[in-house]
N, C-alpha and C positions, 0 to 999 in steps of 0.2 A: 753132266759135264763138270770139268775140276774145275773151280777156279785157281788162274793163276795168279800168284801177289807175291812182292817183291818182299821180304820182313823187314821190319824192322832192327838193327842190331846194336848192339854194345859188347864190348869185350873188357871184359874187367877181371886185374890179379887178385890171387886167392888171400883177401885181406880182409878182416871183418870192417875195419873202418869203411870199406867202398858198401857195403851194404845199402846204406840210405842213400847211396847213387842210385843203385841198381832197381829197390822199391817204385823213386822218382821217376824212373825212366818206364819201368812198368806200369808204372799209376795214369804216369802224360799219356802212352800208346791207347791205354782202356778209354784214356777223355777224350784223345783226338776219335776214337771208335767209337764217341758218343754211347759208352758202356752206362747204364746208372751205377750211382754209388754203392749200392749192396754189392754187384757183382763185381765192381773194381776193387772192391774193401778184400773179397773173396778169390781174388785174383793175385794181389800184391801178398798176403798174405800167404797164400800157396808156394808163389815164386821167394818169399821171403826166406819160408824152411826149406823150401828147395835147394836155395844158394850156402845159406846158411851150414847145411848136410853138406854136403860139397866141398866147403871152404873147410868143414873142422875133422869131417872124418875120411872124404877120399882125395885130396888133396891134402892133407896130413900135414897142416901151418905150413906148406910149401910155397911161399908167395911166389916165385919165380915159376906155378901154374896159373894157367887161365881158366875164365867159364866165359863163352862167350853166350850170349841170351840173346835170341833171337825171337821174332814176337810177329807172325803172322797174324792181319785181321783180314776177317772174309765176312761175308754179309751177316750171317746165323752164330758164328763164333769167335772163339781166340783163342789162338794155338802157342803156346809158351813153349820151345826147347832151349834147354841149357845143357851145352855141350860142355864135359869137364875131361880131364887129363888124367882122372882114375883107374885104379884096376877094374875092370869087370863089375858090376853090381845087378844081382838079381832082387830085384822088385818082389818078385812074386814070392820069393823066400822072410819077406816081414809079415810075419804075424796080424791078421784082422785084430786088432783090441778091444776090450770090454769100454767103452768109454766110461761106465762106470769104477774102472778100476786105480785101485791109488797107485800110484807110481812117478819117478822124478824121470824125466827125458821118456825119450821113445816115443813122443807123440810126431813127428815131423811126417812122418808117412801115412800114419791116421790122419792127420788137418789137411793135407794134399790128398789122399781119395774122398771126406767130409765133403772138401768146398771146390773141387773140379767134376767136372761128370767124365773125362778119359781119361787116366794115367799107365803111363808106359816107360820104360827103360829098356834098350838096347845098346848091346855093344858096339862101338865104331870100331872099323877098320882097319885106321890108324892110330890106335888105342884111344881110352877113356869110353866114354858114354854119352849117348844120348836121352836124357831124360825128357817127356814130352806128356804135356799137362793142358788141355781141352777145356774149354770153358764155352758154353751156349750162352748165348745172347737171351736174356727173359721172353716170353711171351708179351708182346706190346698188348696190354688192357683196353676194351672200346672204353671212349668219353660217352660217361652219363649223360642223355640227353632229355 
């Protein structure tokens, strides 16, 4: 059975200053999901370079685009989509990295597959993208007894 759930949303222009909105807003959704802190740190972080992509390179400093972030919790996980107003982007056309290798940028899609266990992009419809970022809820540990 699917579970059904209402997301959570924000709709925010493509501005770097709104960033540490957009973190906050993702950080509270993980707490009120009673997420622990590893996996909220691993979460805000994801949506961080997600937004971040978004606002510098498919959105191209067009403030007058949105990304509206949308933040489904369900028992076992957390589903983050940020839907942006971009051309087309394939996902699967970025390169796996050496994380040993030296290099300036290019890490945003390495630290989004690192610290989520689903990552996906398709095209909407009615242009831009859906990008969509899965996060499981840890194994709850038994109390020592």
């Amino acid at each position: 059975m699917v579970e059904k759930v209402a997301p959570w949303n924000l709709t925010i222009a493509s501005d770097l200053r709104l960033l540490a909105t957009a973190r906050t807003f993702v950080e509270t959704v993980c707490q009120a999901a009673g997420f622990d802190d590893c996996t909220t740190h691993a979460v805000v972080l994801a949506a961080d370079e997600a937004l971040n992509n978004i606002i510098r390179h498919a959105h191209q400093d067009r403030p007058e685009a949105v990304v509206q972030i949308q933040c489904y919790l369900r028992t076992n996980d957390i589903e983050i989509r940020l839907l942006d107003e971009g051309e087309p982007f394939d996902l699967s056309a970025v390169p796996h990295l050496d994380p040993g290798e030296l290099r300036i940028g290019g890490r945003g899609v390495f630290l989004m597959r690192s610290l989520m266990d689903e990552l996906s992009c398709q095209p909407r419809c009615e242009g831009g993208n859906t990008l969509r970022m899965v996060k499981r809820r840890a194994p709850q540990r038994e109390a020592a007894g």
